[in-house]
C-alpha positions in Angstrom: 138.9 55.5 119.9 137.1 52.6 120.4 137.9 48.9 119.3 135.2 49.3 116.6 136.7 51.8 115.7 139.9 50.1 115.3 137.9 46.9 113.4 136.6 50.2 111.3 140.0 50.7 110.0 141.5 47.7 109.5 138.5 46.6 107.3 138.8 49.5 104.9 142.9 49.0 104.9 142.0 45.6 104.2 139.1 45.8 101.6 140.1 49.5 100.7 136.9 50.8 101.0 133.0 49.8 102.3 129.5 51.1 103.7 128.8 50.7 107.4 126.4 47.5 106.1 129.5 45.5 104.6 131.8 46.5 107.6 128.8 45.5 110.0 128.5 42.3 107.9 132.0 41.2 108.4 133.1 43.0 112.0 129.8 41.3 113.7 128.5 44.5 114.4 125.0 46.9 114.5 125.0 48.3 111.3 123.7 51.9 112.8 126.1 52.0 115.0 128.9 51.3 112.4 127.6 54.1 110.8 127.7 56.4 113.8 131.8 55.2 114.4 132.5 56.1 110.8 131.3 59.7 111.0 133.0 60.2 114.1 136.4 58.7 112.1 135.2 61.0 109.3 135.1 64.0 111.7 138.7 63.4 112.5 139.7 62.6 108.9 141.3 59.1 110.1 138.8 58.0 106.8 136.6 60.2 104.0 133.6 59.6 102.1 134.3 60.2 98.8 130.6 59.3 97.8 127.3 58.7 100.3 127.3 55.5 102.5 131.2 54.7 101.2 134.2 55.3 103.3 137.7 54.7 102.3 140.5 55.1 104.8 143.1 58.4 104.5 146.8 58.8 105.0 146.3 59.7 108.4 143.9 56.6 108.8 146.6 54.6 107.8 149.0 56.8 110.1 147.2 55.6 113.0 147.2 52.0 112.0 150.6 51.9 111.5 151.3 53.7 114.9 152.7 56.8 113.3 149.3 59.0 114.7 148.8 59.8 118.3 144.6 60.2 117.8 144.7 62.4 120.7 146.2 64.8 119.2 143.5 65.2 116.5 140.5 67.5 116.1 137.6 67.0 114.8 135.8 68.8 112.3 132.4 69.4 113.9 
């Protein structure tokens, strides 16, 4: 995990859900590589994308957040 990562998932608890061009917008970050972090968070279901370019944090997304998820001890879907 990475602190973008981290940024990642506070935004979407915050806002509840965004494309990697609104997180970019208000993290201050490249907007491909927003993109790149979110399928990697998708790959270990910390959020989903319930349509294309949208993300929305899961119950495990919030797990970690919370501190109740140890991400080491996810896997990832690829």
């Amino acid at each position: 995990m990475t602190r973008a990562d981290d940024e990642i998932l506070e935004y979407l608890e915050t806002n509840g859900a965004g494309t990697p061009k609104s997180i970019s917008d208000e993290i201050k970050r490249n907007n491909d590589y927003i993109g790149v972090r979110c399928r990697k968070l998708d790959s270990y279901g910390l959020v989903e994308k319930p349509s294309r370019g949208f993300y929305v944090l899961t119950d495990s997304g919030e797990e970690y957040l919370e501190g109740d998820l140890d991400v080491s001890e996810l896997e990832t879907d690829e």
